[in-house]
C-alpha positions in Angstrom: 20.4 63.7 -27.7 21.5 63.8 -24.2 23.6 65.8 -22.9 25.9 66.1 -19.6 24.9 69.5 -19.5 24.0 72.4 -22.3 23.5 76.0 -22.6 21.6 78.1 -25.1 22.2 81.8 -25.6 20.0 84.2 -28.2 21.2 87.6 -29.0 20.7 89.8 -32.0 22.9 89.8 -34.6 25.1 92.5 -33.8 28.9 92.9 -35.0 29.9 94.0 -30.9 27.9 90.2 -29.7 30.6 88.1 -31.5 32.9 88.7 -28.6 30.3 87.7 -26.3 29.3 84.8 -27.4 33.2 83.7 -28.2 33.7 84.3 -24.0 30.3 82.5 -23.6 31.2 79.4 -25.4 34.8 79.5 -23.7 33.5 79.4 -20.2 31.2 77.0 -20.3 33.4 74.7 -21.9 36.0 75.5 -19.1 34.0 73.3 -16.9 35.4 70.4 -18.9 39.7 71.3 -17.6 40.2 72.2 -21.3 43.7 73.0 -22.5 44.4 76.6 -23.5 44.6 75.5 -27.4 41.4 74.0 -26.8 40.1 76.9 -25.5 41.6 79.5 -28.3 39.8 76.6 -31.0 36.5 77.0 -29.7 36.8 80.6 -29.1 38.3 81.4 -32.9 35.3 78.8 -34.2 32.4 80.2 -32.4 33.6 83.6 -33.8 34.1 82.5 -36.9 30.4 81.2 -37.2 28.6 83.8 -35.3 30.7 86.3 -37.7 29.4 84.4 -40.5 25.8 84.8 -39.0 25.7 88.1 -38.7 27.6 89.2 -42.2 26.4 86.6 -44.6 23.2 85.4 -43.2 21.7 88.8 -41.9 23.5 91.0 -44.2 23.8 92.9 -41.1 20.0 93.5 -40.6 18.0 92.6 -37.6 18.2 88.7 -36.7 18.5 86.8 -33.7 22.1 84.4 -33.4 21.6 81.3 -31.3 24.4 79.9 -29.5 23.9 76.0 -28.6 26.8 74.6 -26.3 26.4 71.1 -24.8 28.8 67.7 -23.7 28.7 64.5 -23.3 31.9 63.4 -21.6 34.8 65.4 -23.2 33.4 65.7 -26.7 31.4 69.5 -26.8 29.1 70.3 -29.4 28.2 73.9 -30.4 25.9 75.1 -32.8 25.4 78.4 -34.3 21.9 79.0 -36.2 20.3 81.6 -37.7 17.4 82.8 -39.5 18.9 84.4 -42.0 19.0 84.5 -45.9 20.8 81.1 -46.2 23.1 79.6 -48.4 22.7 78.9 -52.1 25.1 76.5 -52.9 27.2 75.2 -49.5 29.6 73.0 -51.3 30.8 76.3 -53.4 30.2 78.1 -49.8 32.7 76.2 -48.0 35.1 75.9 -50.4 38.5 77.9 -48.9 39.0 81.4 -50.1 35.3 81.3 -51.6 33.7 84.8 -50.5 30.0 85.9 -51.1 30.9 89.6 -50.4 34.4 90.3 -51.8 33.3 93.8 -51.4 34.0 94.1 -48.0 37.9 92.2 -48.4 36.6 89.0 -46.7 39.1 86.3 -47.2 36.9 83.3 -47.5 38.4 81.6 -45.0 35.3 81.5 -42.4 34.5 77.7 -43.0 38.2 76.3 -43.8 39.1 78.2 -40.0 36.1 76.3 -38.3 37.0 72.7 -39.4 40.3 73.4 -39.0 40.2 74.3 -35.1 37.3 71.6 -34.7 37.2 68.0 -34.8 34.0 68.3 -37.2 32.3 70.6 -38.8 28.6 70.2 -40.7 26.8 73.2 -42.0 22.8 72.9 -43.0 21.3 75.5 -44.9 18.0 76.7 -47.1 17.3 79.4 -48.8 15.7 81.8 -47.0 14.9 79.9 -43.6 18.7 79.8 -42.5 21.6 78.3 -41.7 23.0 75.9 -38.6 26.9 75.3 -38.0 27.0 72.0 -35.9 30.8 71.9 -34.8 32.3 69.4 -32.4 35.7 69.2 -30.4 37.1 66.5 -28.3 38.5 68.0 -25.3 42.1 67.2 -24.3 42.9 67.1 -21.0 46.3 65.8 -21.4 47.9 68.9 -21.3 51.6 67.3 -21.3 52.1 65.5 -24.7 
């Protein structure tokens, strides 16, 4: 695909990177004259995924997060991959309140908060290889509805 423009960002898979790449994914969609809910969407999605990267797929091991951001006109596409551990069964996966690791009081709510602040919201996964988030959001410029 072609984009207007696109950014890629690798970092390890780190709890203290989630913020980063959340501010990342914001600014480089602020080229775009998003609205401030649009902004707070992609910034609570992107965390959401790269969260889920880093807990679920690397069990919090050594791993490397890539961030994909690109546009064409005012629909943005981001992707969050890893090569992590993968999911089993994604149907069950992104079911709301489903959690793999109840252990550490996670609410299951990862998935149900991505499509929610997204317009879409496709996750790919196999076992052992890893797992890509493909999200999109049409940006709203009209800030006075």
């Amino acid at each position: 695909m072609q984009y207007d423009n696109e950014m890629t960002l690798q970092f390890q898979a780190k709890s203290e990177n989630e913020a980063f790449a959340r501010v990342v994914a914001a600014t480089f969609v602020s080229q775009l004259n998003p609205t401030v809910s649009d902004i707070t969407d992609i910034k609570t999605a992107v965390s959401e995924a790269v969260t889920n990267a880093i807990i679920h797929g690397y069990e919090n091991k050594e791993g490397i997060v890539t961030l994909f951001c690109g546009y064409i006109e005012d629909e943005v596409t981001i992707i969050v991959t890893d090569k992590g551990k993968g999911i089993q069964n994604i149907e069950q996966a992104i079911q709301p309140l489903y959690t793999s690791k109840p252990e550490l009081e996670r609410s299951g709510m990862g998935f149900t908060v991505m499509e929610t602040f997204m317009d879409s919201m496709k996750v790919e996964s196999v076992e052992d290889i890893g797992t890509k988030i493909t999200m999109t959001k049409i940006i709203n410029k009209d800030t006075f509805l």
